[in-house]
Wavefront OBJ file of the C-alpha trace (Angstrom):
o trace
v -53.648 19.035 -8.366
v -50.488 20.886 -7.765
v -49.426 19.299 -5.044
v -50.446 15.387 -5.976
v -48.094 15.988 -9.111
v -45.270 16.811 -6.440
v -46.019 14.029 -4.673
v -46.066 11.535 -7.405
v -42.755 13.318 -8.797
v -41.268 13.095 -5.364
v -42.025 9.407 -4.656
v -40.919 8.420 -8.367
v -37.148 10.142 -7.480
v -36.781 8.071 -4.318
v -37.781 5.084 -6.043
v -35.045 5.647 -8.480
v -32.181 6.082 -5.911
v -33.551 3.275 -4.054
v -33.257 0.948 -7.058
v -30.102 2.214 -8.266
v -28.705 1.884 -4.109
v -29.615 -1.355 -4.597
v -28.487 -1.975 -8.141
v -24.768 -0.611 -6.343
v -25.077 -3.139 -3.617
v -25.527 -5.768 -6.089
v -22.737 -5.446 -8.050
v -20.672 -4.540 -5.250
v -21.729 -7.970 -3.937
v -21.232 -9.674 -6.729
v -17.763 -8.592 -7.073
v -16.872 -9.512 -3.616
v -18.117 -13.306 -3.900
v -17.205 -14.181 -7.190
v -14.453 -15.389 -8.926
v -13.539 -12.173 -11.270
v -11.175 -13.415 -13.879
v -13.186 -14.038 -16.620
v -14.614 -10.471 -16.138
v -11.081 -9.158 -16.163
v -10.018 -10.863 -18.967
v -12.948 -9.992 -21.094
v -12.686 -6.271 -20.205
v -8.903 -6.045 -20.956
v -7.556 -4.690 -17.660
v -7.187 -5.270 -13.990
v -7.927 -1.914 -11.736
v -4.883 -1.841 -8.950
v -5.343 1.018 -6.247
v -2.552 2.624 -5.143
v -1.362 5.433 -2.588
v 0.816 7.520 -5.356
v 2.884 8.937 -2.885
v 4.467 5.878 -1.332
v 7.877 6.455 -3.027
v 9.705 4.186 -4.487
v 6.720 1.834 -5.125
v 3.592 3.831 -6.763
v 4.427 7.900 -7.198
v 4.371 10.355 -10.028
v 6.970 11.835 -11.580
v 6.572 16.153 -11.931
v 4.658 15.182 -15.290
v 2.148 13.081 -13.481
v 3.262 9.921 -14.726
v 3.080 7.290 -12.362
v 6.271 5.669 -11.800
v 7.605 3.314 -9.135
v 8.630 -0.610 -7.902
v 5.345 -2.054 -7.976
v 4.145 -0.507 -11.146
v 6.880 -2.254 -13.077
v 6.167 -5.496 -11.245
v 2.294 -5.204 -11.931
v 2.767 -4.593 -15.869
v 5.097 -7.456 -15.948
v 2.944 -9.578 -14.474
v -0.118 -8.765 -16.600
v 1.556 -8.584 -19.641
v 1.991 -12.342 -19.829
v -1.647 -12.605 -19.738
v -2.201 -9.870 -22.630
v -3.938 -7.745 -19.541
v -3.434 -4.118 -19.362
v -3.065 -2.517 -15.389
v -5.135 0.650 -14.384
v -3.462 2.350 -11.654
v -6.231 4.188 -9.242
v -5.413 6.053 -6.689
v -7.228 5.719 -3.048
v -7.352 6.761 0.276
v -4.837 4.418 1.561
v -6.367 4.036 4.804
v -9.638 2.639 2.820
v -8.070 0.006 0.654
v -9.498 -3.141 1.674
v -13.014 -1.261 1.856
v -12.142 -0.347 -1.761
v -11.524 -3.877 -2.571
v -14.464 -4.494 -1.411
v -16.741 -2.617 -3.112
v -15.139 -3.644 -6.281
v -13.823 -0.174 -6.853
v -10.328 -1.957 -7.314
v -9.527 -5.560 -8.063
v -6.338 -5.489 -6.601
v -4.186 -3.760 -3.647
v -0.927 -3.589 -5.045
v 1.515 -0.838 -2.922
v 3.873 -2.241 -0.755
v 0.959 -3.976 1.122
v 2.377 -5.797 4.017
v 0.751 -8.709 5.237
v -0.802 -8.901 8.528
v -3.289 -11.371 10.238
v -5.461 -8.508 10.407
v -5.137 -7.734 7.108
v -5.134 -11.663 6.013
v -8.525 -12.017 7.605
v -9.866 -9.668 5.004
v -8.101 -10.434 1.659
v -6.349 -13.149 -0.102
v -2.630 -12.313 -0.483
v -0.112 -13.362 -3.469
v 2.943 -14.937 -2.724
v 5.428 -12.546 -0.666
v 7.543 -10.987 -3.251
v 9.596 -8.604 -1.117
v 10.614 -8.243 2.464
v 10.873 -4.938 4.404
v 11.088 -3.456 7.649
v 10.190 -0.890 9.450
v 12.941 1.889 10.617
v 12.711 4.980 12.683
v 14.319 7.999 10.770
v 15.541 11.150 12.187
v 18.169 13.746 11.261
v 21.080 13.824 13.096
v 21.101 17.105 15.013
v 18.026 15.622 16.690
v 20.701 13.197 18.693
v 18.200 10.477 18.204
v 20.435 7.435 18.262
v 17.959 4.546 19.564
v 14.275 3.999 20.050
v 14.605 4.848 23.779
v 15.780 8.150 22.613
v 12.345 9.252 21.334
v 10.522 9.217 24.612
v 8.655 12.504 25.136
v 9.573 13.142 21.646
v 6.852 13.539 18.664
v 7.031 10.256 16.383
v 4.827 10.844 13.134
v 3.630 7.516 11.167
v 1.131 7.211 8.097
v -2.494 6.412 8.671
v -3.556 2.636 8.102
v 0.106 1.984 7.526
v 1.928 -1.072 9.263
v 4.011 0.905 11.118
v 0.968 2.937 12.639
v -0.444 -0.938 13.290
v 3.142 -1.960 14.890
v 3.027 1.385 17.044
v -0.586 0.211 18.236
v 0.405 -3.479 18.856
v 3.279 -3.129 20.337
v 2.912 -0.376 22.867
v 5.925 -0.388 24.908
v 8.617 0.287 21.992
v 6.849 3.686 21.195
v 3.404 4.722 21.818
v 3.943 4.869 25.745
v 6.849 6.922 26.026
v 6.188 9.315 23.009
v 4.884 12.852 23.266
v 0.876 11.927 24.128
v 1.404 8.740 24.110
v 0.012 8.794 20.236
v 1.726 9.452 17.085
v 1.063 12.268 14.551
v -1.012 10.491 11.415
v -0.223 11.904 8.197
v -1.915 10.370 4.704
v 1.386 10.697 2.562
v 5.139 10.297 3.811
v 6.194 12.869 1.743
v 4.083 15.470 4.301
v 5.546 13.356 6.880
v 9.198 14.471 5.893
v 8.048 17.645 5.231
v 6.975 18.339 8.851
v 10.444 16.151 9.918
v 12.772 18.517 8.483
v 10.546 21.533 9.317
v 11.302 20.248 13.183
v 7.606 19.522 13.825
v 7.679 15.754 14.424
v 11.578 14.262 15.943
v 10.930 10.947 14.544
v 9.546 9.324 12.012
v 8.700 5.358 11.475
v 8.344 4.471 7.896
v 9.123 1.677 5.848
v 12.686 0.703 5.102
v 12.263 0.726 1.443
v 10.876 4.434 1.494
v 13.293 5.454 3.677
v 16.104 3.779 1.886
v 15.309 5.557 -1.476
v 14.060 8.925 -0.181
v 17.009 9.626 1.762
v 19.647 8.730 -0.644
v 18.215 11.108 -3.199
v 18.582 14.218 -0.785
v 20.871 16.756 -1.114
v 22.730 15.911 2.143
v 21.855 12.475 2.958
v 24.486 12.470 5.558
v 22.195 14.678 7.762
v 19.811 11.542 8.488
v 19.941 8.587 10.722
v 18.090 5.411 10.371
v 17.329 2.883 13.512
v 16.296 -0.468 12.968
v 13.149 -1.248 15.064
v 12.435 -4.248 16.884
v 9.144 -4.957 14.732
v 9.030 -7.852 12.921
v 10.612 -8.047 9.290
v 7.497 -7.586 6.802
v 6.389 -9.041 3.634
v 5.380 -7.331 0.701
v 2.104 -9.286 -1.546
v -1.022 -8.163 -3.671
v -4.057 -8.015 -1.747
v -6.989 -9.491 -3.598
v -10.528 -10.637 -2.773
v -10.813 -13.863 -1.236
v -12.946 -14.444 -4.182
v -10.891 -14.619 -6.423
v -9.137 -17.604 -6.470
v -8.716 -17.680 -10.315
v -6.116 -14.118 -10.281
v -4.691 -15.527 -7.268
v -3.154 -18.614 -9.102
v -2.501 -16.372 -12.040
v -0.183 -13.769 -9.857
v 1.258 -16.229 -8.090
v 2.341 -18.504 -11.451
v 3.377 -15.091 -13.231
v 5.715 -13.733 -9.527
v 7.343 -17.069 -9.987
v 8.291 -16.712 -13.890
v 9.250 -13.329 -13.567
v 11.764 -14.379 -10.938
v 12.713 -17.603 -13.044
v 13.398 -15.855 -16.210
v 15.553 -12.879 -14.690
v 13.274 -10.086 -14.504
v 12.457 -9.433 -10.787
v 16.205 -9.644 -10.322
v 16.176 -6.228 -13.098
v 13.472 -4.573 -11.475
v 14.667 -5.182 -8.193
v 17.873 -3.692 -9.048
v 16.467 -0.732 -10.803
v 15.031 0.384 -7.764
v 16.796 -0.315 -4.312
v 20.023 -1.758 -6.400
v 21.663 -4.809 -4.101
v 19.317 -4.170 -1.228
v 16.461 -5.908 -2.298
v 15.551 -9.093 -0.695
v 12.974 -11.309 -2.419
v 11.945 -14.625 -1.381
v 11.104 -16.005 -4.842
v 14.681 -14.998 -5.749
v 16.017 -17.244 -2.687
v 13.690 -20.011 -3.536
v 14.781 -20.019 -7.264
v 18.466 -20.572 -5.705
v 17.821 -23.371 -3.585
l 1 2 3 4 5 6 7 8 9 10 11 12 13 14 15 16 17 18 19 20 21 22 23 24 25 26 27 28 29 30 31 32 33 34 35 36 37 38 39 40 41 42 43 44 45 46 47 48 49 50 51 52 53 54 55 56 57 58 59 60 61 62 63 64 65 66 67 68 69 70 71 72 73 74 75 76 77 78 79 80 81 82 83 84 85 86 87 88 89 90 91 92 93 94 95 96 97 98 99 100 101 102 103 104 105 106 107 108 109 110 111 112 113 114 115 116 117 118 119 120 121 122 123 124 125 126 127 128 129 130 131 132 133 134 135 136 137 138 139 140 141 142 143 144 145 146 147 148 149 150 151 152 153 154 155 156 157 158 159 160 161 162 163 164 165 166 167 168 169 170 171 172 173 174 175 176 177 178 179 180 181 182 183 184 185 186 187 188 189 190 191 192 193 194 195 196 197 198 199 200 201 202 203 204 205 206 207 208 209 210 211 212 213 214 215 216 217 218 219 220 221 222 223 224 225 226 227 228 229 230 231 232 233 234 235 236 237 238 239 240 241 242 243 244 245 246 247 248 249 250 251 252 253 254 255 256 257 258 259 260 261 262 263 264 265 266 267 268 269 270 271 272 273 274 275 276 277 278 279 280 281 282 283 284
Protein backbone atom coordinates (compact mmCIF):
# COMPACT_ATOMS: atom_id res chain seq x y z
CA UNK A 1 0.00 0.00 0.00
CA UNK A 2 3.11 1.80 0.92
CA UNK A 3 4.66 1.78 -2.02
CA UNK A 4 1.47 2.48 -4.58
CA UNK A 5 1.06 5.79 -2.45
CA UNK A 6 4.80 6.58 -3.53
CA UNK A 7 4.10 5.87 -6.76
CA UNK A 8 1.02 7.87 -7.20
CA UNK A 9 2.88 10.79 -5.18
CA UNK A 10 5.83 10.39 -7.46
CA UNK A 11 3.97 10.44 -10.81
CA UNK A 12 1.67 13.45 -9.54
CA UNK A 13 5.25 15.65 -8.93
CA UNK A 14 6.44 14.97 -12.47
CA UNK A 15 3.22 15.82 -13.82
CA UNK A 16 3.46 19.12 -12.15
CA UNK A 17 6.96 20.10 -13.50
CA UNK A 18 5.96 18.84 -16.75
CA UNK A 19 2.97 21.20 -16.92
CA UNK A 20 4.61 24.05 -15.42
CA UNK A 21 7.92 23.25 -18.20
CA UNK A 22 5.43 23.63 -20.48
CA UNK A 23 3.44 26.48 -19.01
CA UNK A 24 7.39 28.29 -19.22
CA UNK A 25 7.69 27.39 -22.83
CA UNK A 26 4.48 28.97 -23.50
CA UNK A 27 4.93 32.14 -22.30
CA UNK A 28 8.38 32.22 -23.34
CA UNK A 29 6.87 31.65 -26.81
CA UNK A 30 4.46 33.91 -26.61
CA UNK A 31 6.74 36.64 -25.78
CA UNK A 32 9.01 35.93 -28.60
CA UNK A 33 6.17 36.10 -31.42
CA UNK A 34 4.10 38.71 -30.29
CA UNK A 35 3.89 42.17 -30.46
CA UNK A 36 4.54 43.19 -26.56
CA UNK A 37 3.53 46.76 -26.23
CA UNK A 38 0.30 46.63 -25.00
CA UNK A 39 1.65 44.22 -22.28
CA UNK A 40 4.29 46.78 -21.46
CA UNK A 41 2.19 49.51 -21.29
CA UNK A 42 -0.39 47.90 -19.14
CA UNK A 43 2.25 46.65 -16.65
CA UNK A 44 4.00 50.08 -16.31
CA UNK A 45 7.59 49.19 -17.22
CA UNK A 46 9.88 47.85 -19.85
CA UNK A 47 12.66 45.20 -18.38
CA UNK A 48 16.21 46.32 -20.15
CA UNK A 49 19.18 43.81 -19.37
CA UNK A 50 22.28 45.13 -18.91
CA UNK A 51 26.05 44.07 -18.20
CA UNK A 52 26.55 46.65 -15.06
CA UNK A 53 30.04 46.75 -15.49
CA UNK A 54 30.36 48.14 -18.99
CA UNK A 55 31.47 51.63 -17.79
CA UNK A 56 30.38 54.49 -18.91
CA UNK A 57 27.08 52.99 -20.24
CA UNK A 58 25.29 50.66 -17.44
CA UNK A 59 27.57 50.43 -13.94
CA UNK A 60 26.96 51.10 -10.31
CA UNK A 61 28.17 53.60 -8.40
CA UNK A 62 29.94 52.24 -4.66
CA UNK A 63 26.19 52.59 -3.36
CA UNK A 64 24.88 50.21 -5.93
CA UNK A 65 23.07 52.61 -7.85
CA UNK A 66 23.15 52.03 -11.35
CA UNK A 67 24.47 54.84 -13.22
CA UNK A 68 25.73 55.28 -16.77
CA UNK A 69 25.09 56.61 -20.75
CA UNK A 70 22.46 54.34 -21.64
CA UNK A 71 20.53 54.48 -18.46
CA UNK A 72 19.91 58.17 -18.95
CA UNK A 73 19.03 57.58 -22.60
CA UNK A 74 16.56 54.64 -21.68
CA UNK A 75 14.59 56.80 -18.93
CA UNK A 76 14.37 59.55 -21.38
CA UNK A 77 13.03 57.64 -23.80
CA UNK A 78 10.35 55.94 -21.68
CA UNK A 79 9.41 58.76 -19.90
CA UNK A 80 7.59 60.26 -22.87
CA UNK A 81 5.48 57.29 -22.87
CA UNK A 82 4.70 57.49 -18.93
CA UNK A 83 6.82 53.95 -18.87
CA UNK A 84 9.09 53.27 -16.07
CA UNK A 85 12.70 51.17 -17.10
CA UNK A 86 13.82 48.09 -14.96
CA UNK A 87 17.40 47.66 -15.29
CA UNK A 88 18.36 43.68 -14.99
CA UNK A 89 21.44 42.58 -15.02
CA UNK A 90 22.61 39.38 -17.27
CA UNK A 91 25.24 37.35 -18.34
CA UNK A 92 26.28 39.45 -21.17
CA UNK A 93 27.33 36.69 -23.25
CA UNK A 94 23.49 35.36 -23.00
CA UNK A 95 21.61 38.45 -23.99
CA UNK A 96 19.85 37.64 -27.03
CA UNK A 97 18.97 34.13 -25.36
CA UNK A 98 17.58 36.38 -22.58
CA UNK A 99 15.58 38.26 -25.02
CA UNK A 100 14.37 35.44 -25.98
CA UNK A 101 12.95 33.88 -23.31
CA UNK A 102 11.27 37.04 -22.42
CA UNK A 103 13.42 37.45 -19.37
CA UNK A 104 14.16 41.05 -20.80
CA UNK A 105 12.27 43.08 -23.35
CA UNK A 106 15.04 44.97 -24.37
CA UNK A 107 19.05 44.82 -24.84
CA UNK A 108 20.06 48.14 -24.13
CA UNK A 109 24.22 48.35 -23.30
CA UNK A 110 26.23 49.62 -25.87
CA UNK A 111 24.92 46.77 -28.15
CA UNK A 112 26.66 47.02 -31.41
CA UNK A 113 25.04 45.89 -34.36
CA UNK A 114 26.21 43.04 -36.31
CA UNK A 115 24.66 40.84 -39.13
CA UNK A 116 25.02 38.17 -36.75
CA UNK A 117 23.46 39.84 -34.23
CA UNK A 118 20.73 41.47 -36.78
CA UNK A 119 19.68 37.99 -37.75
CA UNK A 120 18.45 37.51 -34.23
CA UNK A 121 16.87 40.83 -33.04
CA UNK A 122 15.31 43.89 -34.35
CA UNK A 123 17.58 46.92 -33.73
CA UNK A 124 16.51 50.76 -33.03
CA UNK A 125 17.90 53.35 -34.96
CA UNK A 126 21.86 53.72 -34.40
CA UNK A 127 22.17 56.30 -31.79
CA UNK A 128 25.93 56.29 -31.24
CA UNK A 129 29.01 55.26 -33.10
CA UNK A 130 32.11 53.61 -31.56
CA UNK A 131 35.10 51.77 -32.25
CA UNK A 132 37.09 49.44 -31.15
CA UNK A 133 40.82 50.36 -29.77
CA UNK A 134 43.62 48.29 -28.45
CA UNK A 135 44.83 49.73 -25.00
CA UNK A 136 48.06 49.16 -23.36
CA UNK A 137 50.26 51.06 -20.91
CA UNK A 138 53.12 52.54 -22.12
CA UNK A 139 56.07 50.70 -20.57
CA UNK A 140 54.67 47.75 -22.52
CA UNK A 141 56.22 49.65 -25.84
CA UNK A 142 53.11 48.58 -27.59
CA UNK A 143 52.83 51.24 -30.25
CA UNK A 144 50.80 49.36 -33.17
CA UNK A 145 48.77 46.23 -33.63
CA UNK A 146 51.82 44.43 -35.13
CA UNK A 147 53.42 45.06 -31.86
CA UNK A 148 51.23 42.55 -29.97
CA UNK A 149 52.32 39.44 -31.77
CA UNK A 150 53.30 36.73 -29.27
CA UNK A 151 51.88 39.03 -26.79
CA UNK A 152 48.62 38.14 -24.54
CA UNK A 153 45.55 40.32 -25.90
CA UNK A 154 42.51 39.94 -23.37
CA UNK A 155 38.85 40.84 -24.85
CA UNK A 156 35.30 40.38 -23.13
CA UNK A 157 33.23 37.33 -23.85
CA UNK A 158 30.33 37.78 -26.51
CA UNK A 159 31.67 41.26 -26.97
CA UNK A 160 32.24 42.76 -30.59
CA UNK A 161 35.63 43.02 -30.21
CA UNK A 162 35.96 39.20 -29.22
CA UNK A 163 33.60 38.78 -32.64
CA UNK A 164 36.12 41.24 -34.66
CA UNK A 165 39.18 39.16 -33.19
CA UNK A 166 37.32 35.91 -34.57
CA UNK A 167 36.38 37.45 -37.99
CA UNK A 168 39.13 39.00 -38.78
CA UNK A 169 41.99 36.68 -37.98
CA UNK A 170 44.99 38.17 -39.40
CA UNK A 171 44.96 41.64 -37.35
CA UNK A 172 45.20 39.63 -34.00
CA UNK A 173 44.20 36.19 -33.27
CA UNK A 174 47.13 34.66 -35.47
CA UNK A 175 50.00 36.35 -34.18
CA UNK A 176 48.90 36.63 -30.44
CA UNK A 177 50.15 34.44 -27.62
CA UNK A 178 47.99 30.97 -28.58
CA UNK A 179 46.64 32.30 -31.20
CA UNK A 180 43.37 33.04 -28.80
CA UNK A 181 42.62 35.82 -26.57
CA UNK A 182 42.05 35.74 -22.77
CA UNK A 183 37.94 36.07 -22.24
CA UNK A 184 37.02 37.91 -19.28
CA UNK A 185 33.02 38.66 -18.38
CA UNK A 186 33.64 42.34 -17.11
CA UNK A 187 36.35 44.94 -18.44
CA UNK A 188 36.92 46.11 -15.23
CA UNK A 189 38.74 42.39 -14.44
CA UNK A 190 40.14 42.91 -17.76
CA UNK A 191 42.12 46.10 -16.55
CA UNK A 192 42.68 44.60 -13.51
CA UNK A 193 44.79 41.74 -14.97
CA UNK A 194 46.30 44.68 -17.61
CA UNK A 195 47.89 46.65 -15.03
CA UNK A 196 48.73 43.57 -12.90
CA UNK A 197 51.01 42.65 -16.24
CA UNK A 198 48.98 39.48 -16.94
CA UNK A 199 47.47 40.30 -20.35
CA UNK A 200 49.88 43.18 -22.72
CA UNK A 201 46.90 44.25 -24.55
CA UNK A 202 43.64 44.81 -24.30
CA UNK A 203 40.78 45.48 -27.15
CA UNK A 204 37.80 47.19 -25.76
CA UNK A 205 35.47 49.62 -26.90
CA UNK A 206 36.48 53.19 -27.52
CA UNK A 207 33.88 54.64 -25.35
CA UNK A 208 35.05 52.44 -22.27
CA UNK A 209 38.34 53.08 -22.88
CA UNK A 210 37.89 56.74 -23.41
CA UNK A 211 36.18 57.25 -19.96
CA UNK A 212 38.05 54.64 -17.88
CA UNK A 213 41.33 55.93 -18.66
CA UNK A 214 40.78 59.53 -18.18
CA UNK A 215 39.54 58.95 -14.67
CA UNK A 216 42.92 57.20 -13.57
CA UNK A 217 45.29 58.55 -11.48
CA UNK A 218 48.01 58.71 -14.19
CA UNK A 219 46.28 58.54 -17.39
CA UNK A 220 49.44 59.44 -19.09
CA UNK A 221 50.73 55.85 -18.41
CA UNK A 222 48.25 54.40 -21.21
CA UNK A 223 48.25 54.22 -24.91
CA UNK A 224 45.35 53.75 -27.15
CA UNK A 225 45.67 52.28 -30.96
CA UNK A 226 43.01 52.62 -33.29
CA UNK A 227 42.21 49.21 -34.91
CA UNK A 228 41.45 48.56 -38.35
CA UNK A 229 37.84 47.10 -37.44
CA UNK A 230 35.11 48.70 -38.73
CA UNK A 231 33.54 51.85 -36.90
CA UNK A 232 30.42 50.38 -34.85
CA UNK A 233 26.99 51.42 -34.12
CA UNK A 234 25.40 51.56 -30.95
CA UNK A 235 21.10 50.51 -31.00
CA UNK A 236 18.55 48.66 -28.63
CA UNK A 237 18.17 45.17 -29.40
CA UNK A 238 14.57 44.07 -29.31
CA UNK A 239 12.53 41.06 -30.46
CA UNK A 240 11.71 40.97 -33.95
CA UNK A 241 8.30 40.82 -32.56
CA UNK A 242 7.91 43.66 -31.55
CA UNK A 243 7.33 45.96 -34.07
CA UNK A 244 5.03 48.22 -31.94
CA UNK A 245 8.34 49.36 -29.25
CA UNK A 246 10.37 49.45 -32.25
CA UNK A 247 8.45 52.47 -33.80
CA UNK A 248 8.06 53.84 -30.33
CA UNK A 249 12.12 53.95 -29.65
CA UNK A 250 12.81 54.96 -32.78
CA UNK A 251 10.06 58.13 -32.75
CA UNK A 252 11.24 58.92 -29.03
CA UNK A 253 15.65 58.65 -30.24
CA UNK A 254 14.55 61.14 -32.80
CA UNK A 255 12.73 63.75 -30.32
CA UNK A 256 15.22 63.44 -27.83
CA UNK A 257 17.80 64.51 -30.39
CA UNK A 258 15.30 67.23 -31.85
CA UNK A 259 14.53 68.86 -28.65
CA UNK A 260 18.25 69.07 -27.27
CA UNK A 261 18.53 66.32 -24.95
CA UNK A 262 20.83 63.64 -26.51
CA UNK A 263 23.12 66.56 -27.23
CA UNK A 264 23.06 66.95 -22.84
CA UNK A 265 23.45 63.46 -22.24
CA UNK A 266 25.93 63.00 -24.73
CA UNK A 267 27.94 65.66 -23.26
CA UNK A 268 27.54 64.54 -19.74
CA UNK A 269 29.28 61.55 -20.49
CA UNK A 270 32.15 61.50 -23.19
CA UNK A 271 31.86 65.59 -23.38
CA UNK A 272 32.70 66.66 -27.31
CA UNK A 273 33.58 63.13 -28.29
CA UNK A 274 30.39 61.78 -28.87
CA UNK A 275 29.29 61.13 -32.31
CA UNK A 276 25.58 60.47 -32.93
CA UNK A 277 23.98 60.03 -36.14
CA UNK A 278 20.55 61.42 -35.19
CA UNK A 279 22.48 64.54 -34.11
CA UNK A 280 24.06 64.76 -37.81
CA UNK A 281 20.78 64.02 -39.39
CA UNK A 282 18.97 66.76 -37.32
CA UNK A 283 21.76 69.19 -38.94
CA UNK A 284 21.34 68.39 -42.39
Amino acid sequence: MKTKRLLTLIITLICILFISACSGISVNRKANAVDNWSHIKQRGYVTVGVDDTFVPMDFRQKNGQLIGYDVDLANAVFKQYGINVSFQTIDWSMNTTELKNGTIDLIWNGFSKNPEREAKVSFSKTYLYTSQVLVSLKKNKINTIAAMKNKTLGVQTGSSGYNDVMKYPKVFKNHIKNQDPILYDSFTNAFIDLNAGRIQGLLIDSTYANYYISRQKHPENFTEIESPFPKEEFGVGMRKSDLTLHKKINYALEKLAKNGTLTKINHKWFGNKAESPLLQTKKD
